[in-house]
N, C-alpha and C positions, 0 to 999 in steps of 0.2 A: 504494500500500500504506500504509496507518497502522497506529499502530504506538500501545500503550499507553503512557505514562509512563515517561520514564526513572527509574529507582528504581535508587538503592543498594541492593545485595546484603548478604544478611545478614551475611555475612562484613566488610562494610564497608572490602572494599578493590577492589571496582571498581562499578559501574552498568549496568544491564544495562532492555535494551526487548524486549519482545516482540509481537508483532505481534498484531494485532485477529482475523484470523482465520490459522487454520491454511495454511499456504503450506510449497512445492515450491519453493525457489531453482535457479537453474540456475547453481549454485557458480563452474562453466568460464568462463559468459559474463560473471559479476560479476568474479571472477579478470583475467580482457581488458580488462574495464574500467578494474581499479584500474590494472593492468602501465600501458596505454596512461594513464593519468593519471598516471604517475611513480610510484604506489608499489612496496615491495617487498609481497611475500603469497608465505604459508607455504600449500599448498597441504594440507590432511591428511584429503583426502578427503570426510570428510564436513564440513569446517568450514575456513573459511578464518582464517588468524592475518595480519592488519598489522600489522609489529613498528615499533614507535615508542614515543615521546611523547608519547598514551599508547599502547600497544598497544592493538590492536580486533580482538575475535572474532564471526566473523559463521556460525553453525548454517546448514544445508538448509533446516531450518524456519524458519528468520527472526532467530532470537534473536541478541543484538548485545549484546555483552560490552565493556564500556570498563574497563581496566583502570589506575583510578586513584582517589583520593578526593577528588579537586577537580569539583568538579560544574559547573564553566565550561567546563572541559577536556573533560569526559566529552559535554557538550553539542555543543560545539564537534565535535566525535569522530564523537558520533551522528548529524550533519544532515551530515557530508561521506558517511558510509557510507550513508544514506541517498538522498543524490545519485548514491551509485555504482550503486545497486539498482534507484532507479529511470529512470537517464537511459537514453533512446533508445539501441538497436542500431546501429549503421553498418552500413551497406549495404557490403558487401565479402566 
């Protein structure tokens, strides 16, 4: 999946990616993914919240919310939620 530009939001307090084309996340199995890689997630149905430093909101449709104004951070944020989207399924 790629994903446009991470851009600061108008609002100028987090950075936000949206992805190239229109996508169906399957929220449950990204959710499994973070759990099993240690993080906490807020599960709200249609959008999953990783609450941290910085927090990261990740939409059904793709959209990935870093909620900070440090753009190293927000970087940093974006290529890990991005590995959670897109790494392999285990078989189980």
């Amino acid at each position: 999946m790629s994903y446009r530009a991470l851009q600061l939001c108008s609002s100028g307090g987090a950075y936000e990616a949206l992805p190239d084309r229109p996508v169906q996340l399957d929220l449950a199995d990204v959710r499994g993914r973070a759990e099993r890689a240690g993080r906490k997630v807020v599960d709200a149905r249609v959008m999953l919240i990783l609450p941290g430093e910085p927090e990261v909101t990740l939409t059904r449709g793709g959209k990935i919310v870093v909620k900070t104004r440090d753009a190293e951070a927000a970087q940093r944020s974006f290529q890990a939620m991005i590995s959670l989207i897109e790494s392999p399924t285990s078989p189980g």
